[in-house]
C-alpha positions as CSV (number, residue, x, y, z in Angstrom):
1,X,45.5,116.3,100.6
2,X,45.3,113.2,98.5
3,X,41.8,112.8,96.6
4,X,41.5,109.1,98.1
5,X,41.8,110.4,101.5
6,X,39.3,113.1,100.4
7,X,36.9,110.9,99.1
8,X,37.0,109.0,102.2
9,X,36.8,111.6,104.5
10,X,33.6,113.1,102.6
11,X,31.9,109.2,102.7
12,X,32.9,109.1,106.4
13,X,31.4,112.8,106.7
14,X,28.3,111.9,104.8
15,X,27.3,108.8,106.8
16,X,27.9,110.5,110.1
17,X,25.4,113.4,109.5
18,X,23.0,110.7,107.7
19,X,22.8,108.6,111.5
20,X,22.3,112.1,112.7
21,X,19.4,112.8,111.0
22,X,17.7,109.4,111.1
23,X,18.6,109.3,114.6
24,X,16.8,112.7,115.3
25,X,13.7,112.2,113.2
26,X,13.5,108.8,114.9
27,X,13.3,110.4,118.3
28,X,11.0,113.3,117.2
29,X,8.9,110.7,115.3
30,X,8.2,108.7,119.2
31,X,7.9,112.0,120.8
32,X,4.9,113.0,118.5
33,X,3.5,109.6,118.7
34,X,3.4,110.2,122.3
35,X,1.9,113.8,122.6
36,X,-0.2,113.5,119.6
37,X,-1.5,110.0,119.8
38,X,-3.9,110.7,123.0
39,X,-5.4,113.5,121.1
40,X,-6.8,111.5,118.6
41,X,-7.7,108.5,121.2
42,X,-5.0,106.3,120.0
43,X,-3.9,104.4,122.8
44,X,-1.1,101.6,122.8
45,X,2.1,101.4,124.4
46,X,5.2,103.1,124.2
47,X,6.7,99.9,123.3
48,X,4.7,99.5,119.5
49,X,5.5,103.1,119.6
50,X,8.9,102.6,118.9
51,X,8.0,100.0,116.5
52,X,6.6,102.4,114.9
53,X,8.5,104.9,115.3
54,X,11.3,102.2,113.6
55,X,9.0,101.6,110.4
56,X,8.3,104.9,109.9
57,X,12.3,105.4,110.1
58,X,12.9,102.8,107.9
59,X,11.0,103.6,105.2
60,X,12.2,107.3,105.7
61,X,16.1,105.6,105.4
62,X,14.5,104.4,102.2
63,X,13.1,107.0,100.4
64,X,16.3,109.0,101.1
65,X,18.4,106.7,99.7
66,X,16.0,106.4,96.2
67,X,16.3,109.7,96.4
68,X,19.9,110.4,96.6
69,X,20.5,107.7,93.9
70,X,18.0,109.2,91.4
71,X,19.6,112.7,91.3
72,X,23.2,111.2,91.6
73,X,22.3,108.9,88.6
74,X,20.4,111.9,86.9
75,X,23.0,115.1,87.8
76,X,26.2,113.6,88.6
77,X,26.8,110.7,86.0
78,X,25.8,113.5,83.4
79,X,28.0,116.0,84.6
80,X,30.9,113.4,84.8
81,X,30.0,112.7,80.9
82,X,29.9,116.0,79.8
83,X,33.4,116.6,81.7
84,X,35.2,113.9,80.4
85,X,33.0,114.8,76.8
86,X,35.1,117.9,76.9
87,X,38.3,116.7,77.7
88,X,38.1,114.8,74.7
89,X,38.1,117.5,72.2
């Protein structure tokens, strides 16, 4: 298989199972708001519980993506130097 159609494939792979998982926590995120909410004596709607729902999703969509481009920055760009280190001597 050619690495560029690889590569590709593995992006394409990656973002599909990222929209999973947003799209998941985002419905687990309302469902709680709505069982848990009335426990408490929060009331509101279930439309600002979406909105919610969508800035607590959107700040999740954030902090994964610091995430992921911390330890790429940190693990991979140093393993990448220390291969191509080695292929020097």
């Amino acid at each position: 298989m050619n690495v560029m159609v690889c590569v590709g494939y593995k992006k394409r792979k990656h973002f599909f199972e990222t929209i999973v998982d947003i799209g998941t926590g985002y419905v687990i995120a309302v469902v709680m708001q709505i069982l848990i909410f009335p426990l408490f004596g929060i009331q509101t709607s279930y439309f600002n519980m979406f909105i919610i729902g969508g800035i607590f999703m959107s700040v999740s969509m954030l902090r994964s993506w610091l995430w992921r481009k911390y330890f790429h920055n940190r693990f991979y760009d140093k393993a990448q130097q220390n291969n191509s280190n080695s292929k020097d001597i």
